[in-house]
N, CA, C and O atoms as a GROMACS GRO file, in nm:
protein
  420
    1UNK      N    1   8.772  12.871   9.409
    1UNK     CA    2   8.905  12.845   9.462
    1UNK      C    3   8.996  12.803   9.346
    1UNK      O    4   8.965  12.702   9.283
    2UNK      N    5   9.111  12.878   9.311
    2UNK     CA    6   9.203  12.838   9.225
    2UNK      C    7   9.253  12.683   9.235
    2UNK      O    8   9.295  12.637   9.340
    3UNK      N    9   9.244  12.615   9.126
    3UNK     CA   10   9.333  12.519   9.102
    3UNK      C   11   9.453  12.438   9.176
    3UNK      O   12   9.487  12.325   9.209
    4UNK      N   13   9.508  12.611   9.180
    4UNK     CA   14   9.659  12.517   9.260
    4UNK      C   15   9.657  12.524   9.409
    4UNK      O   16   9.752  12.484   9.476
    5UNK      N   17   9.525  12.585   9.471
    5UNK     CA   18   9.480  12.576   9.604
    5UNK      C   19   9.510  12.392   9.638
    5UNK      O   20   9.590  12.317   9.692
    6UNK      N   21   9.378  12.393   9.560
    6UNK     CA   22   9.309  12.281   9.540
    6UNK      C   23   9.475  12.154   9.543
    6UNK      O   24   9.518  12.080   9.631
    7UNK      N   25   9.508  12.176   9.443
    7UNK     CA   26   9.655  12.115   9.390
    7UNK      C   27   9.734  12.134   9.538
    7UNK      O   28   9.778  12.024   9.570
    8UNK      N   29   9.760  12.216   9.619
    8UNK     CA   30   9.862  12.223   9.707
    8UNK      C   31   9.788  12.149   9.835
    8UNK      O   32   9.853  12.098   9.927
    9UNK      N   33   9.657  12.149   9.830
    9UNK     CA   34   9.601  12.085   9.953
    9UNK      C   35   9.577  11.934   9.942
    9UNK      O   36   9.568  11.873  10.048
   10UNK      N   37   9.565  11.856   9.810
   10UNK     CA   38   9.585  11.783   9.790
   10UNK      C   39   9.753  11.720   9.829
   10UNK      O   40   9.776  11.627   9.906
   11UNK      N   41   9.832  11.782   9.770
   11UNK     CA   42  10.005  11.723   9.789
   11UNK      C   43  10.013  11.736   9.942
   11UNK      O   44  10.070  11.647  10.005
   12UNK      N   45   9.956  11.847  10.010
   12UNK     CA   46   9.989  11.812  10.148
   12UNK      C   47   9.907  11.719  10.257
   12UNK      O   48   9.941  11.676  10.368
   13UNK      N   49   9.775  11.703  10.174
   13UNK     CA   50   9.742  11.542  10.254
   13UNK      C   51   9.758  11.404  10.206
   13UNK      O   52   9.692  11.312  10.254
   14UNK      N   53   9.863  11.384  10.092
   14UNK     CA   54   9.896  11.327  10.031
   14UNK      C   55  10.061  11.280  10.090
   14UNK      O   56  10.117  11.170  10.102
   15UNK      N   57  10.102  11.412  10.118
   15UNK     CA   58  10.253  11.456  10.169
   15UNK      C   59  10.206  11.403  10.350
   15UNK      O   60  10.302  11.400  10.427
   16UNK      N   61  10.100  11.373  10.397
   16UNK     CA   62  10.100  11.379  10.559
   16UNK      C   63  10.081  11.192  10.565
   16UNK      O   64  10.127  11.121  10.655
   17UNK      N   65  10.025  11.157  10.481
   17UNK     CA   66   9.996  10.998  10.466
   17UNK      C   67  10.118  10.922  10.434
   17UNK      O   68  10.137  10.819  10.499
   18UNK      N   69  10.205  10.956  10.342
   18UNK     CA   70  10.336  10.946  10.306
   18UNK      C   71  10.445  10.948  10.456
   18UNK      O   72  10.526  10.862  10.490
   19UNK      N   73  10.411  11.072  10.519
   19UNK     CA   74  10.491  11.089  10.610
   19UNK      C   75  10.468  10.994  10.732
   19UNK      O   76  10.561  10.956  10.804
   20UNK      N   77  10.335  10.957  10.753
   20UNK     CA   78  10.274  10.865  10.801
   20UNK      C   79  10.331  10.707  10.797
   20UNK      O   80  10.361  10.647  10.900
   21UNK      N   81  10.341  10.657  10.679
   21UNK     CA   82  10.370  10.562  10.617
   21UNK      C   83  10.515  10.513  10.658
   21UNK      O   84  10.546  10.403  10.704
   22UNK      N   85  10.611  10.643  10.623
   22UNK     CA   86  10.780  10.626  10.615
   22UNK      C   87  10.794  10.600  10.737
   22UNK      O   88  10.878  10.518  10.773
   23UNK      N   89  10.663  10.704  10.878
   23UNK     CA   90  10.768  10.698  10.991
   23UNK      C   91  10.715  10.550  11.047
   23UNK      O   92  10.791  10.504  11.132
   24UNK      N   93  10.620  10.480  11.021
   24UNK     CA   94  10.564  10.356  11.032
   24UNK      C   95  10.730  10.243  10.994
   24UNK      O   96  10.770  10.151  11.066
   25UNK      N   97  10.791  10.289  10.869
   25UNK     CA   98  10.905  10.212  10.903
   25UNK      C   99  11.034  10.256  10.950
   25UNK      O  100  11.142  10.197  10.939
   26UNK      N  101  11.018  10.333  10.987
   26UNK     CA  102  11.168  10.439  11.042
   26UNK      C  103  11.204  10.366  11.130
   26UNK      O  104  11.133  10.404  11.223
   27UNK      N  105  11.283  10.265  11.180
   27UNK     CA  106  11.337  10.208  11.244
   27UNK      C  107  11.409  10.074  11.166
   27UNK      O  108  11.375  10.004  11.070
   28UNK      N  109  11.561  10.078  11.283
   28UNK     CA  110  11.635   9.958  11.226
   28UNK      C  111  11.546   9.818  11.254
   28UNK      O  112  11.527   9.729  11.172
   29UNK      N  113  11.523   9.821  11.321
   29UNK     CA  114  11.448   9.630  11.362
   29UNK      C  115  11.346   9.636  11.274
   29UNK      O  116  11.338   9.534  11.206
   30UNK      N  117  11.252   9.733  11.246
   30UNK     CA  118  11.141   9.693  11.185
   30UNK      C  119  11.166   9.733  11.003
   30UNK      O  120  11.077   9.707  10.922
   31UNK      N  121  11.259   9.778  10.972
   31UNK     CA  122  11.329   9.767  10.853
   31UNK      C  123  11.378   9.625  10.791
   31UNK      O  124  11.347   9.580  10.681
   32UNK      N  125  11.453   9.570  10.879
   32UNK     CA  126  11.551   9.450  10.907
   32UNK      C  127  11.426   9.365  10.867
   32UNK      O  128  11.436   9.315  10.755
   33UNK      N  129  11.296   9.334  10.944
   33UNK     CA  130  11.202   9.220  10.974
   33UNK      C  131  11.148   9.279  10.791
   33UNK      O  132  11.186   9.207  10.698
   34UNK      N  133  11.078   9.384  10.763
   34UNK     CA  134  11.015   9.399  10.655
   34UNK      C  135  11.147   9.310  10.548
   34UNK      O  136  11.125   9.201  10.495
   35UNK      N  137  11.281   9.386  10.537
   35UNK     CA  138  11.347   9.291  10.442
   35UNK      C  139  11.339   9.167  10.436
   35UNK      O  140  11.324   9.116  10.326
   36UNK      N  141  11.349   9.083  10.560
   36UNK     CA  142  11.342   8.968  10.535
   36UNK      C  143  11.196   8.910  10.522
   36UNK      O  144  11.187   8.793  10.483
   37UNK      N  145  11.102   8.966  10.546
   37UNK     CA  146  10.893   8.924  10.478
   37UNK      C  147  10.916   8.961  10.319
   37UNK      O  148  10.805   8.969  10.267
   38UNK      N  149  11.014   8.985  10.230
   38UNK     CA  150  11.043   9.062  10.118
   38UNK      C  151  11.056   8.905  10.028
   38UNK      O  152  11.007   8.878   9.918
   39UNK      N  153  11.127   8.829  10.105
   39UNK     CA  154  11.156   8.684  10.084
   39UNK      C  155  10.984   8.586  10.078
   39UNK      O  156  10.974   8.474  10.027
   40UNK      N  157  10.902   8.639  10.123
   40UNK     CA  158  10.803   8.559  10.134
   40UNK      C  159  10.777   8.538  10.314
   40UNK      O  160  10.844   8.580  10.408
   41UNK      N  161  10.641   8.447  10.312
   41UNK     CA  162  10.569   8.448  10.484
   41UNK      C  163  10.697   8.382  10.551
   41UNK      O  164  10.770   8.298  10.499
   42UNK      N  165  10.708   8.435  10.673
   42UNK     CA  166  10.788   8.405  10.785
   42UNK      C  167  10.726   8.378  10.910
   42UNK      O  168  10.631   8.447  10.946
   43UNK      N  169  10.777   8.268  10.994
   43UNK     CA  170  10.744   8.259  11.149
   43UNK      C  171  10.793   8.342  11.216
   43UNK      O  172  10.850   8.442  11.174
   44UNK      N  173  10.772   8.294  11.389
   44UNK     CA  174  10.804   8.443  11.482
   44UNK      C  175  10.996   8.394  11.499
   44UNK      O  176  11.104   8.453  11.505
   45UNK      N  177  10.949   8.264  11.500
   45UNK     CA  178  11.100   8.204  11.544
   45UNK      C  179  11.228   8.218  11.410
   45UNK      O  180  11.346   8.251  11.421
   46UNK      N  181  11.158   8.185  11.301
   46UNK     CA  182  11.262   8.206  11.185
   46UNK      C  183  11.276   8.364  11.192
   46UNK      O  184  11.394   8.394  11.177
   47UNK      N  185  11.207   8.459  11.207
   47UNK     CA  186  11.234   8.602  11.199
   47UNK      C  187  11.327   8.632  11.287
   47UNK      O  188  11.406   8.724  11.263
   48UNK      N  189  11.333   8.535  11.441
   48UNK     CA  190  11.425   8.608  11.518
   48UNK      C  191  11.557   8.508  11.504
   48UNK      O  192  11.653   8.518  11.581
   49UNK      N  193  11.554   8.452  11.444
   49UNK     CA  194  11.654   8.334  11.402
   49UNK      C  195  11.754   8.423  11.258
   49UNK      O  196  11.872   8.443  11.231
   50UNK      N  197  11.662   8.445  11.218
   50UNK     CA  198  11.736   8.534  11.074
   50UNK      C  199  11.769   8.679  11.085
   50UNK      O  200  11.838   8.733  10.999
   51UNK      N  201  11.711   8.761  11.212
   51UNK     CA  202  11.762   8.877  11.248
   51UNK      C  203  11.840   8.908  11.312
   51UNK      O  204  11.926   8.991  11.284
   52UNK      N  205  11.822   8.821  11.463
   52UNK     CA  206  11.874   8.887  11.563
   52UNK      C  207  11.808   8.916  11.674
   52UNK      O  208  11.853   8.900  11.788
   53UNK      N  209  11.649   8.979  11.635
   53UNK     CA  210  11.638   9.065  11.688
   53UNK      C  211  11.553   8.969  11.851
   53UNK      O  212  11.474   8.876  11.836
   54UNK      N  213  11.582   9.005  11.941
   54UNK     CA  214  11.537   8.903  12.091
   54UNK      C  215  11.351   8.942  12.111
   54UNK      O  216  11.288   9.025  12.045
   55UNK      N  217  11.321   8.892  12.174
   55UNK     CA  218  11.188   8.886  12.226
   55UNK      C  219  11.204   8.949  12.370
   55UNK      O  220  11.259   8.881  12.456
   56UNK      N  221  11.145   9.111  12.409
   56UNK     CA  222  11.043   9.134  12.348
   56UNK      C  223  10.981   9.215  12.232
   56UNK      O  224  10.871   9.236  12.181
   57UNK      N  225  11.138   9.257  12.213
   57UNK     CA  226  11.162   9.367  12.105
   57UNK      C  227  11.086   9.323  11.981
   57UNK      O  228  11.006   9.391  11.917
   58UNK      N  229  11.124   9.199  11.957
   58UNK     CA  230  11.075   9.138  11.790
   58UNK      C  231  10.886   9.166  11.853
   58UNK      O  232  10.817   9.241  11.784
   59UNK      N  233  10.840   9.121  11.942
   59UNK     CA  234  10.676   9.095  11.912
   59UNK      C  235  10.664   9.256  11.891
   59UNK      O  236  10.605   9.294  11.789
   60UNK      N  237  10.729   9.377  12.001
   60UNK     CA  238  10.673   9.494  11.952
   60UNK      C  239  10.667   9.591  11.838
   60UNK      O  240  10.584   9.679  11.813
   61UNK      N  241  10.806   9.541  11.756
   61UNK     CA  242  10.836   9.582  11.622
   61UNK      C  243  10.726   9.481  11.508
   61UNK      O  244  10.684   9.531  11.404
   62UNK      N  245  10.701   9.376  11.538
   62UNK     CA  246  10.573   9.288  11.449
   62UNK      C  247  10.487   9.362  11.490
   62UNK      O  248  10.432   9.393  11.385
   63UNK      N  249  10.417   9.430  11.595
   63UNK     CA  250  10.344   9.486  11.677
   63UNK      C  251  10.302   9.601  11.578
   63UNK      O  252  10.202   9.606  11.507
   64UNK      N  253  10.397   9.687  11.592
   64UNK     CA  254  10.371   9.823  11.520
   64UNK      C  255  10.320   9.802  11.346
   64UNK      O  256  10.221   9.849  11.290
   65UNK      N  257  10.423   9.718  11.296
   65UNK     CA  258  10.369   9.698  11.197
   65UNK      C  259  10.267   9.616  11.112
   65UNK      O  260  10.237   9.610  10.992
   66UNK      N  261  10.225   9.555  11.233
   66UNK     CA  262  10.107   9.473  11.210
   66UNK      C  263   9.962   9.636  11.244
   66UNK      O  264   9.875   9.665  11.162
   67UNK      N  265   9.976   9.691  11.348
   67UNK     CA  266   9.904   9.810  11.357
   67UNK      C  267   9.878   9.886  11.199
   67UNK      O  268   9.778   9.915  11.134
   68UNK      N  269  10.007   9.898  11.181
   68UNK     CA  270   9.986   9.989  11.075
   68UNK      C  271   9.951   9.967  10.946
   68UNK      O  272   9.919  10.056  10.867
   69UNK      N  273   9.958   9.829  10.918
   69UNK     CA  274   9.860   9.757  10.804
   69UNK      C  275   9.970   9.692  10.726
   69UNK      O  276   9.953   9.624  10.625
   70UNK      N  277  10.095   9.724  10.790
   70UNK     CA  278  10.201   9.660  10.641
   70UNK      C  279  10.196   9.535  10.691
   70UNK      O  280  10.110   9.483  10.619
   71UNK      N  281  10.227   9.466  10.756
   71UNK     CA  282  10.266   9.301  10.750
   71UNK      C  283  10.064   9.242  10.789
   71UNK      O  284   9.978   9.322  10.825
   72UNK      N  285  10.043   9.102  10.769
   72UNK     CA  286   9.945   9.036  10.864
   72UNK      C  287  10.001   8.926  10.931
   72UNK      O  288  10.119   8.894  10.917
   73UNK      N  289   9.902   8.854  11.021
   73UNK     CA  290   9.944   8.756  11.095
   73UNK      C  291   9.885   8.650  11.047
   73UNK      O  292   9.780   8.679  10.991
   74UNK      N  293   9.921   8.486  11.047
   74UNK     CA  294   9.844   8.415  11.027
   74UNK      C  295   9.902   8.288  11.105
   74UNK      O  296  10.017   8.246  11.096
   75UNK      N  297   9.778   8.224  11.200
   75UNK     CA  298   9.840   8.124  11.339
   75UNK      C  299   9.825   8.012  11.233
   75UNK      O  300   9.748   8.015  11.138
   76UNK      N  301   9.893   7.934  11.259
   76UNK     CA  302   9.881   7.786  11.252
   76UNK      C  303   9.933   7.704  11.367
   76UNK      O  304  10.054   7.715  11.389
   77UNK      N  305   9.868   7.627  11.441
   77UNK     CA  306   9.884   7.598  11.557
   77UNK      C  307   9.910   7.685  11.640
   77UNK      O  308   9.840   7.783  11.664
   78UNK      N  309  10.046   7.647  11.708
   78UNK     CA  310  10.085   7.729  11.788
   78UNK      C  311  10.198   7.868  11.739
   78UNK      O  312  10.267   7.953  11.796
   79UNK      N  313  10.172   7.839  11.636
   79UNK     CA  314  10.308   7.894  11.540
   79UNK      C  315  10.230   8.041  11.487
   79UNK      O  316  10.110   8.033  11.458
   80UNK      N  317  10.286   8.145  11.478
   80UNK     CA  318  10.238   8.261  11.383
   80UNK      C  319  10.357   8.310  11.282
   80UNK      O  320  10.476   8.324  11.310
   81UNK      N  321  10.304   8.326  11.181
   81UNK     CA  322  10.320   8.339  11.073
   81UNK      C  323  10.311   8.508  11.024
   81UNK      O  324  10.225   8.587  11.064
   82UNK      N  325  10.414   8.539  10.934
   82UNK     CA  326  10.367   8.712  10.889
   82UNK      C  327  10.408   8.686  10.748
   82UNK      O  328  10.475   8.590  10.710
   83UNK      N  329  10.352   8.799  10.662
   83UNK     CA  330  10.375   8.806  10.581
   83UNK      C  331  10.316   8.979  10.528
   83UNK      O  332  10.231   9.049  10.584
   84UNK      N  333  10.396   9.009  10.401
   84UNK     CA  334  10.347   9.178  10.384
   84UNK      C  335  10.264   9.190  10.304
   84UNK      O  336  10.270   9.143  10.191
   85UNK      N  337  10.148   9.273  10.362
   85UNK     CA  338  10.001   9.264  10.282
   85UNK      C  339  10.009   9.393  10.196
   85UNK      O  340   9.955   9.386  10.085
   86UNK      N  341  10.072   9.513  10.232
   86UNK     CA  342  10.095   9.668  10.150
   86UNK      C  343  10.202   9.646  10.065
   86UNK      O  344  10.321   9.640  10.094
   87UNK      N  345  10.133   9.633   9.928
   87UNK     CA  346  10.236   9.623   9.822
   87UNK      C  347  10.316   9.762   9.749
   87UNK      O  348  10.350   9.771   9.631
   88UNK      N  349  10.336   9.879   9.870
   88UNK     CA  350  10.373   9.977   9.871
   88UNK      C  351  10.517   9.985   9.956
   88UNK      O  352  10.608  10.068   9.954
   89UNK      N  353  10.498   9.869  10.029
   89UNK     CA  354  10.615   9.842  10.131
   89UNK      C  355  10.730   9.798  10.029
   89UNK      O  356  10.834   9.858   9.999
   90UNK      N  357  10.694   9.713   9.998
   90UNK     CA  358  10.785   9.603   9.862
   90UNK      C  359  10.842   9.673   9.778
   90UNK      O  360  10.954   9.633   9.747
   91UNK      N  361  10.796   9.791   9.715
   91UNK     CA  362  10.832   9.909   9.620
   91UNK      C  363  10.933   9.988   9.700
   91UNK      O  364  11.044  10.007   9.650
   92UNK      N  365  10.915  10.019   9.779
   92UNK     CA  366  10.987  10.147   9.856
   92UNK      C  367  11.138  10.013   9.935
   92UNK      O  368  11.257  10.031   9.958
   93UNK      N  369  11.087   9.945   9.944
   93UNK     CA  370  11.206   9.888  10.030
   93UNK      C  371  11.290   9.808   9.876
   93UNK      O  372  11.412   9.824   9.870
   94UNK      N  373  11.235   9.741   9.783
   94UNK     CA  374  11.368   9.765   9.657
   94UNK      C  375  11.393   9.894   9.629
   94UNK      O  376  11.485   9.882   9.548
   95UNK      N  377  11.374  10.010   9.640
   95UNK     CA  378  11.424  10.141   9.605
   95UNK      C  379  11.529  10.174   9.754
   95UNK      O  380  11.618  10.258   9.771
   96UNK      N  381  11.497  10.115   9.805
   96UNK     CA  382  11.608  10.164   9.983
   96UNK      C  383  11.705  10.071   9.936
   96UNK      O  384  11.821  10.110   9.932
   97UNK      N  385  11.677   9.951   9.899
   97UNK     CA  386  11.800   9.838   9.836
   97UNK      C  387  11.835   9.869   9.788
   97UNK      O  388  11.954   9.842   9.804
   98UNK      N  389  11.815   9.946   9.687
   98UNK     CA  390  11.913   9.972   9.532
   98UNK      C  391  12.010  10.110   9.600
   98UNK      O  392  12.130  10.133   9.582
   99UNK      N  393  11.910  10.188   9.684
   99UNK     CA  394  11.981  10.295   9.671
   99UNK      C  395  12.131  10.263   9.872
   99UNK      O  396  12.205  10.341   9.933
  100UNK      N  397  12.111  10.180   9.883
  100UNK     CA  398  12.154  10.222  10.007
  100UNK      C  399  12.246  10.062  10.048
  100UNK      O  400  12.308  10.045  10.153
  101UNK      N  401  12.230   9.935   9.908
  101UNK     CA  402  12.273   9.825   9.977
  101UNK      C  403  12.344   9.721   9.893
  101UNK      O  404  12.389   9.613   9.932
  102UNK      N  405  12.348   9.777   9.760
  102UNK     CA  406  12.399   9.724   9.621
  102UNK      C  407  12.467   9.829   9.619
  102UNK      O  408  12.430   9.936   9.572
  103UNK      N  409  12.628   9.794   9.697
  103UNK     CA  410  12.728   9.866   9.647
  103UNK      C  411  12.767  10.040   9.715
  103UNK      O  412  12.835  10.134   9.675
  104UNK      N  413  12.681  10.010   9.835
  104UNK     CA  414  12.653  10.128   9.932
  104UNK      C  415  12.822  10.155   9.991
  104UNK      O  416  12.884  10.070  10.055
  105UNK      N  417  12.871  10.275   9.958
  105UNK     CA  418  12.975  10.308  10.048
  105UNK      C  419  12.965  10.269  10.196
  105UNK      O  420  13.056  10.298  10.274
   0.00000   0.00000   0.00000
């Protein structure tokens, strides 16, 4: 099998994990919550205190992205705690900053 077989089947399961990944944050609320875990671990109450975003919306947007591996949880008492464990998130969301929020028409 040629090379660039090999080479093109690679970029496209490479290209499907990626696509995977982006649509994991494709949304405004769960955009919003990742920026502000960008700051360091957050509670459930400071997240919806610093967003906006109401309950039950906020647990299902923590929800998804707790599924998908970018944020974790961590209880203390009664309190839970998140913070972002994919240091792939952090990269891509200063590149959405730079390009879309420093000076964005």
């Amino acid at each position: 099998m040629p090379s660039e077989i090999l080479d093109i089947q690679s970029m496209r399961q490479s290209a499907g994990f990626a696509a995977a990944f982006l649509k994991s944050m494709a949304n405004e609320d769960r955009l919003v919550l990742l920026c502000q875990l960008t700051e360091g671990e957050r509670s459930v109450g400071e997240l919806e205190q610093l967003t906006g975003i109401q309950q039950p919306s906020l647990s299902q947007q923590l929800g998804v992205l707790r599924a998908e591996g970018l944020i974790q949880p961590r209880r203390e008492g009664k309190f839970m705690f998140y913070r972002i464990t994919d240091t792939r998130v952090l990269g891509l969301l200063r590149a959405l900053e730079a390009a879309f929020c420093r000076g964005a028409p």
